[in-house]
MMTF fields as JSON, N, C-alpha, C and O atoms, coordinates in Angstrom:
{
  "mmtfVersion": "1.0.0",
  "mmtfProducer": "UNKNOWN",
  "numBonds": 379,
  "numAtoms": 380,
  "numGroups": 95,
  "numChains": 1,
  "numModels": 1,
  "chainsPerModel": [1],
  "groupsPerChain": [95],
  "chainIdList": ["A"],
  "bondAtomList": [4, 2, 8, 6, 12, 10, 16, 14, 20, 18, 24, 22, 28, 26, 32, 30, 36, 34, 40, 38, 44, 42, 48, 46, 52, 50, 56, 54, 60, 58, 64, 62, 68, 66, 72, 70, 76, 74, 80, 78, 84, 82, 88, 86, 92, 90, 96, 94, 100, 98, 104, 102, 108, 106, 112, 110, 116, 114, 120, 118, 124, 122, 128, 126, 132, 130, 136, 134, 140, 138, 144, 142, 148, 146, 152, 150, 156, 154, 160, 158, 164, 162, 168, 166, 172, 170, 176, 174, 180, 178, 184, 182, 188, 186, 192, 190, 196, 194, 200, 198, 204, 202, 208, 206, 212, 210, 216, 214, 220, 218, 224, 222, 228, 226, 232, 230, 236, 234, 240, 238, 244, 242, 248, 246, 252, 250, 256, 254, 260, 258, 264, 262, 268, 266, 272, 270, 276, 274, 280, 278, 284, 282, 288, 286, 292, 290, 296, 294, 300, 298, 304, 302, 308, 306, 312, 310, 316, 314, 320, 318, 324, 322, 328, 326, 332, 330, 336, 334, 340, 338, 344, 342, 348, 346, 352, 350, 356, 354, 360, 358, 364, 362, 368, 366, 372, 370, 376, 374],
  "bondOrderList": [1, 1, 1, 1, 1, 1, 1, 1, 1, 1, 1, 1, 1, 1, 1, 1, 1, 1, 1, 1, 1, 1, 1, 1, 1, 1, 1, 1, 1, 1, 1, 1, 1, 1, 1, 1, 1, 1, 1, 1, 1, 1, 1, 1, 1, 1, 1, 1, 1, 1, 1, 1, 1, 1, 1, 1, 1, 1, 1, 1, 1, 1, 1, 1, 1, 1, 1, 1, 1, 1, 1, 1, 1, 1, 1, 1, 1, 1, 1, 1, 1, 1, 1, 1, 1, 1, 1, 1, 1, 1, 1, 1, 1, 1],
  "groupList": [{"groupName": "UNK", "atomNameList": ["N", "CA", "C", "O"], "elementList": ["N", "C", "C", "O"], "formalChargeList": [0, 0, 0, 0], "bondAtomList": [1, 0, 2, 1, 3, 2], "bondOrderList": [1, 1, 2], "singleLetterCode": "X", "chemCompType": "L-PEPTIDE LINKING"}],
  "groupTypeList": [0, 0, 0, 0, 0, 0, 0, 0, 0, 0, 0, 0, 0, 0, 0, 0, 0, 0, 0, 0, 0, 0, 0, 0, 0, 0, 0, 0, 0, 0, 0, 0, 0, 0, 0, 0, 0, 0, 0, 0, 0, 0, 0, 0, 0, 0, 0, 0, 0, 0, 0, 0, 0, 0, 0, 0, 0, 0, 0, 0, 0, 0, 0, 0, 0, 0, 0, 0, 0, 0, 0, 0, 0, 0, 0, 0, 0, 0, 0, 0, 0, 0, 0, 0, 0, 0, 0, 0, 0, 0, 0, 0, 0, 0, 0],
  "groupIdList": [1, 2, 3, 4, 5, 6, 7, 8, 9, 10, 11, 12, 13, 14, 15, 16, 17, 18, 19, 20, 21, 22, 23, 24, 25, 26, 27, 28, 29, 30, 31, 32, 33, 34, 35, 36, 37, 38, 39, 40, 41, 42, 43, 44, 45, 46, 47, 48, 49, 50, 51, 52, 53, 54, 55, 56, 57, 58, 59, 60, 61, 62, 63, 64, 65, 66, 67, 68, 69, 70, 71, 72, 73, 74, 75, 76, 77, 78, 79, 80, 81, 82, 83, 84, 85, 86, 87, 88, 89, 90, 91, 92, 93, 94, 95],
  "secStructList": [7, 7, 7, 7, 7, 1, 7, 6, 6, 7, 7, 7, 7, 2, 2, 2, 2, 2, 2, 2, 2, 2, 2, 2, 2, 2, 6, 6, 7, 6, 6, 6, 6, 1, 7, 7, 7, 6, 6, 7, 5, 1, 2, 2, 2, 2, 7, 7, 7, 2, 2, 2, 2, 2, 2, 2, 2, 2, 2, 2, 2, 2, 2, 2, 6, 7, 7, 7, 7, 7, 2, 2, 2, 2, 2, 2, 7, 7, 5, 2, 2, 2, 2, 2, 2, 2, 2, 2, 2, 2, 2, 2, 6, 6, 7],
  "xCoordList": [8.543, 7.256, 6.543, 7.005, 5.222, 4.833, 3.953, 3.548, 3.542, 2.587, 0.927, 0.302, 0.416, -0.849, -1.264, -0.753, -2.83, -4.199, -4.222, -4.001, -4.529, -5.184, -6.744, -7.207, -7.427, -8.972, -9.492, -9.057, -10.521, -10.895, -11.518, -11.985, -11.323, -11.785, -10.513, -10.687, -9.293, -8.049, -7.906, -7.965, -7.691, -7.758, -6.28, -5.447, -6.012, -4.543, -4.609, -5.703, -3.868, -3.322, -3.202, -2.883, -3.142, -2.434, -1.535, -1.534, -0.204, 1.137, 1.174, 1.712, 0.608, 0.788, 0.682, 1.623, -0.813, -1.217, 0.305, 0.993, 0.525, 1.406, 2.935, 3.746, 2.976, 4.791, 4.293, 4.925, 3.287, 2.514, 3.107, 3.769, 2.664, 2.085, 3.598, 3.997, 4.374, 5.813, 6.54, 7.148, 6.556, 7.497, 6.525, 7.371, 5.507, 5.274, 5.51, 5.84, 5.524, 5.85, 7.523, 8.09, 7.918, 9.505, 10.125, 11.29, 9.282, 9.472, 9.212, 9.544, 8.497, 7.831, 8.868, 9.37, 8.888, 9.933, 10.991, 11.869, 10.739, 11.911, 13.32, 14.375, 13.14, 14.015, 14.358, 14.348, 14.599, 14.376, 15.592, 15.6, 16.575, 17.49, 17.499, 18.38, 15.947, 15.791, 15.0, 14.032, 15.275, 14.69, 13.493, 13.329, 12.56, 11.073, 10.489, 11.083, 9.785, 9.367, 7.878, 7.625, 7.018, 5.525, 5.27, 4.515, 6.614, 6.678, 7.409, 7.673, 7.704, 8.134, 7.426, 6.212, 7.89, 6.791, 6.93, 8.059, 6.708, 6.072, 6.676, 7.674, 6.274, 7.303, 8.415, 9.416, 8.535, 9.6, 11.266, 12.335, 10.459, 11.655, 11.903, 13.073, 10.766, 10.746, 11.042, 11.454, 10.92, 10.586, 9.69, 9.878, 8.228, 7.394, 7.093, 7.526, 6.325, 5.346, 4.254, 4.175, 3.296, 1.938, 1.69, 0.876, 2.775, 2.653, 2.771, 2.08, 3.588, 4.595, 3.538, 3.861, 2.586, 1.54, 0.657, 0.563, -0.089, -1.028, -0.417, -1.231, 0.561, 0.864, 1.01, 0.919, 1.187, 1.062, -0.369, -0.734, -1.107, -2.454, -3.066, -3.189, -3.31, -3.173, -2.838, -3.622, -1.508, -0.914, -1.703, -2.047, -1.924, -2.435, -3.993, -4.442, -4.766, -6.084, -5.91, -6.155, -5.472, -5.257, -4.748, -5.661, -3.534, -3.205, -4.295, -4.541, -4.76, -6.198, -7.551, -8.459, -7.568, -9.102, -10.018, -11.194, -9.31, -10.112, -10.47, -9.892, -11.66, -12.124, -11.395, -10.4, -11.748, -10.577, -10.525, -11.625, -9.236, -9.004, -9.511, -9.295, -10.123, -10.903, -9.981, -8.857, -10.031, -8.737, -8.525, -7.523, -10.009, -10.039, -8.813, -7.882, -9.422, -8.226, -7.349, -6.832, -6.982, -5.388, -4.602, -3.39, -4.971, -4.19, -3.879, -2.946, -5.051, -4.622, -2.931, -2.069, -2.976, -1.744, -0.587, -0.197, -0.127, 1.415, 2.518, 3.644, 2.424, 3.213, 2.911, 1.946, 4.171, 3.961, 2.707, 1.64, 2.834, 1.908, 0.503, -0.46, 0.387, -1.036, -1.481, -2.653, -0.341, -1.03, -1.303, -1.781, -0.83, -0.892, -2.203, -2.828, -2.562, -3.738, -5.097, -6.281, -4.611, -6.16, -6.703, -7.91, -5.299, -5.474, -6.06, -7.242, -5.586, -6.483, -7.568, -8.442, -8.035, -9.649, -10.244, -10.864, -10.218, -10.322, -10.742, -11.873, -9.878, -9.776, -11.098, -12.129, -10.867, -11.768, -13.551, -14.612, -13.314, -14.852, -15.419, -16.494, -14.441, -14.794, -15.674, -16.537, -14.836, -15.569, -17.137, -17.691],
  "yCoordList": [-9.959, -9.365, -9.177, -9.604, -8.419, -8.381, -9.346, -10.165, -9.397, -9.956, -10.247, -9.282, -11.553, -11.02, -10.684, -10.947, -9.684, -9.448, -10.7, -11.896, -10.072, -11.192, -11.654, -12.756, -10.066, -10.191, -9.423, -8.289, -9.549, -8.229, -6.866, -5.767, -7.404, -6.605, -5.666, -4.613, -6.13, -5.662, -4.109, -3.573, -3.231, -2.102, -1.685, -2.176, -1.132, -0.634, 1.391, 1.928, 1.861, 3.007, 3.71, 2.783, 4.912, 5.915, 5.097, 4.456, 5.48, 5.253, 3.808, 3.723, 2.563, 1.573, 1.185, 0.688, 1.485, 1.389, 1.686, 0.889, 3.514, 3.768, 2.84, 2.663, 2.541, 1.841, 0.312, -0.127, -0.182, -1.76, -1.195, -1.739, -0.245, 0.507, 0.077, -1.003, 1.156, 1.457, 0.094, -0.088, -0.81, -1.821, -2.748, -3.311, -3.012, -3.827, -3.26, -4.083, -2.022, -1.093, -1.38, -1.978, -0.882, -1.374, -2.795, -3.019, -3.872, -5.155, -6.019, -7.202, -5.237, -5.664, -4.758, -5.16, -3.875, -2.514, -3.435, -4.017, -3.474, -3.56, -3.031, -3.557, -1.825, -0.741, -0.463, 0.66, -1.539, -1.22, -0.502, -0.257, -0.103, 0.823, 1.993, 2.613, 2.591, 3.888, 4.281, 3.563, 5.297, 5.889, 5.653, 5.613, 5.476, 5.455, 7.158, 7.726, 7.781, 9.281, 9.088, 8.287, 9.848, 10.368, 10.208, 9.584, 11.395, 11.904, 11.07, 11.379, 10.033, 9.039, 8.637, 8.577, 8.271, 7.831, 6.722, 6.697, 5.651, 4.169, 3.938, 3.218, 4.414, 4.181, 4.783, 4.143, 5.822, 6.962, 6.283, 5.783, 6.747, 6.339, 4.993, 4.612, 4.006, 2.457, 1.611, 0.459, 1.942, 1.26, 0.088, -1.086, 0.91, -0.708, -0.384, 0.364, -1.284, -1.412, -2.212, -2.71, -2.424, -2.541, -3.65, -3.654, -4.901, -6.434, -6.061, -6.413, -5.44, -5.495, -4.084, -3.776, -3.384, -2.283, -3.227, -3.171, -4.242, -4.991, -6.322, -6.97, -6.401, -7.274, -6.499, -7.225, -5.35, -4.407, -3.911, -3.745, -3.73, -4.18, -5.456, -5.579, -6.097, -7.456, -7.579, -7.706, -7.61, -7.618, -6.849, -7.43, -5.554, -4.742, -4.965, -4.724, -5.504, -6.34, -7.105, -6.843, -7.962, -9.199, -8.636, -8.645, -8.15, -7.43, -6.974, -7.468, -6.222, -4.819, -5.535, -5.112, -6.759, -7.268, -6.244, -6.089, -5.531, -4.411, -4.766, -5.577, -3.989, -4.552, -4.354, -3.634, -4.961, -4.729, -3.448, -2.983, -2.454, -1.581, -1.435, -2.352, -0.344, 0.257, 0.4, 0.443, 0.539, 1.377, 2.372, 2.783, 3.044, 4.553, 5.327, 6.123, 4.593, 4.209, 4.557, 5.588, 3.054, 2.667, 3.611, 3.632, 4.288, 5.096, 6.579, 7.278, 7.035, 8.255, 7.848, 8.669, 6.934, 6.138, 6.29, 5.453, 7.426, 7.4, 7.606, 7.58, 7.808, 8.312, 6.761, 5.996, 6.757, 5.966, 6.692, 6.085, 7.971, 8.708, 8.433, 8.065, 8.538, 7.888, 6.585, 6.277, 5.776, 4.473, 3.804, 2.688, 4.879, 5.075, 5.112, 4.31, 6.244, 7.598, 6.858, 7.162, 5.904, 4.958, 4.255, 4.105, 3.407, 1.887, 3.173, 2.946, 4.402, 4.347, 4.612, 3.928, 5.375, 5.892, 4.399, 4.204, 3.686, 2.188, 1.789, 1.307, 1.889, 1.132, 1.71, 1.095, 3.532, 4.168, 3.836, 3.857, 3.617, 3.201, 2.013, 1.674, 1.178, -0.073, -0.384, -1.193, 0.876, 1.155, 1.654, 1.861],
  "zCoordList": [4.624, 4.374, 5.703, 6.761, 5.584, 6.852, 7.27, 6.445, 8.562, 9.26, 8.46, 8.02, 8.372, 7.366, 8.428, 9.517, 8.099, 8.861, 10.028, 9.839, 11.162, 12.26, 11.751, 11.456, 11.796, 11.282, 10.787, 10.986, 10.007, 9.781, 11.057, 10.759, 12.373, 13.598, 14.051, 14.664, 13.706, 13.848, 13.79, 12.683, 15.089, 15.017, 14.783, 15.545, 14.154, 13.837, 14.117, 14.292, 14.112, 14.27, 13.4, 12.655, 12.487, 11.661, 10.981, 9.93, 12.585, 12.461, 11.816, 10.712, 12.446, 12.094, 10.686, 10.069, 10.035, 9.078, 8.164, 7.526, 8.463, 7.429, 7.539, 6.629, 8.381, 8.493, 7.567, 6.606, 8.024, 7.219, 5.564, 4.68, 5.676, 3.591, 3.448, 3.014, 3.907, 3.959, 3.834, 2.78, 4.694, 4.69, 3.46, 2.765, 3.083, 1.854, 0.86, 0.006, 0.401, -0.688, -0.929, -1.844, -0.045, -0.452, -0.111, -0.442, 0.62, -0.011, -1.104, -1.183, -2.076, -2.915, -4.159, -5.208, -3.723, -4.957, -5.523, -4.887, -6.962, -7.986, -7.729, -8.084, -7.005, -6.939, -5.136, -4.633, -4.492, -2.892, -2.51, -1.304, -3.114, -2.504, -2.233, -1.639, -2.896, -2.698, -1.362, -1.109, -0.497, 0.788, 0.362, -0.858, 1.096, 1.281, 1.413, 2.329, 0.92, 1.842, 1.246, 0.346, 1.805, 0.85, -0.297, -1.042, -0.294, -1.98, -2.918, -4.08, -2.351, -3.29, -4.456, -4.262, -5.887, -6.66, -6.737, -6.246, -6.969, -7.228, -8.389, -8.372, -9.461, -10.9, -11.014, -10.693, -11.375, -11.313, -10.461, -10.812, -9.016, -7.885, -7.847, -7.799, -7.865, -6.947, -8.47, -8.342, -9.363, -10.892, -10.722, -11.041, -9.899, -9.974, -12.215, -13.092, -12.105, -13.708, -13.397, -12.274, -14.342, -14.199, -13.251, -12.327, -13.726, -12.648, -11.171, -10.215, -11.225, -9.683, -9.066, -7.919, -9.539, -8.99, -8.195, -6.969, -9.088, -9.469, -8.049, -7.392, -7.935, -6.863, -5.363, -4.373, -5.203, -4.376, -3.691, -2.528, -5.218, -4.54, -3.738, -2.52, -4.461, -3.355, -2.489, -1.548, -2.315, -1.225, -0.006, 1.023, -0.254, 0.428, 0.87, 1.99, -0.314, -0.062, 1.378, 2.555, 0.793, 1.701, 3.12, 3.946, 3.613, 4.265, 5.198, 6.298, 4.764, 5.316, 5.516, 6.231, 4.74, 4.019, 3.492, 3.821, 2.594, 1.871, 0.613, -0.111, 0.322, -1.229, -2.396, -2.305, -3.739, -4.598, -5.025, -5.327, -5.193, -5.51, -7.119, -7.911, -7.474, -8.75, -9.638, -9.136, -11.345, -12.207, -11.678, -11.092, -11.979, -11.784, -10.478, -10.605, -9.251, -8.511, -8.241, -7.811, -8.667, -8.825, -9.896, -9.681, -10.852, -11.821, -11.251, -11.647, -10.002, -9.281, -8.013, -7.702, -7.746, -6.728, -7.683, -8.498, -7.464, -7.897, -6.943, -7.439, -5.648, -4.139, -3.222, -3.209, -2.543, -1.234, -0.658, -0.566, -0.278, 0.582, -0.258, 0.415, -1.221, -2.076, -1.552, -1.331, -1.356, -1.33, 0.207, 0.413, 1.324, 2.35, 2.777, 3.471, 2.223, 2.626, 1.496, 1.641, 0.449, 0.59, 1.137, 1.328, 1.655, 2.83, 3.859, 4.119, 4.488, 5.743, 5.211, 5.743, 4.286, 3.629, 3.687, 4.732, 3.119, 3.301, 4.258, 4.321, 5.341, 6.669, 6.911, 7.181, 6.72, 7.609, 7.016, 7.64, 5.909, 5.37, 5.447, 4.953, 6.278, 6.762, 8.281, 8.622, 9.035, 10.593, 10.634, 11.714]
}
């Protein structure tokens, strides 16, 4: 798994952010034999389900020290690239 958060002051990168998303997404995947891309889906490709979403979040909380992710949300996150491109919206509404 990855590295937790140093702090919440921790400036990270784009790139970084997305490889962080990337390597907890498919350490966490039911289904980790499949390539990682954007357009990957989360259920479909990775066979997460509601637990193993729901632990991804977290993960990613904790990770980022971002607030808890919404339903409303979490039910639009169906792509790696989705769940990418909130952690930085996130990040970025944190600065």
């Amino acid at each position: 798994m990855t590295e937790p958060a140093a702090s919440a002051t921790t400036e990270w990168t784009d790139d970084d952010v997305r490889e962080i998303v990337l390597t907890l997404i498919k350490d966490l995947a039911p289904d980790s034999d499949t390539e990682l891309k954007a357009d990957t889906k989360l259920v479909e490709d990775l066979g997460y389900h509601s637990l193993a979403l729901m632990e991804v979040a977290f993960a990613l909380e904790d990770e980022f020290d971002l607030e808890p992710i919404d339903e409303e949300t979490a039910r639009k996150i169906t792509t790696v690239g989705n769940v990418q491109d909130l952690v930085l919206e996130k990040l970025a509404e944190q600065s």
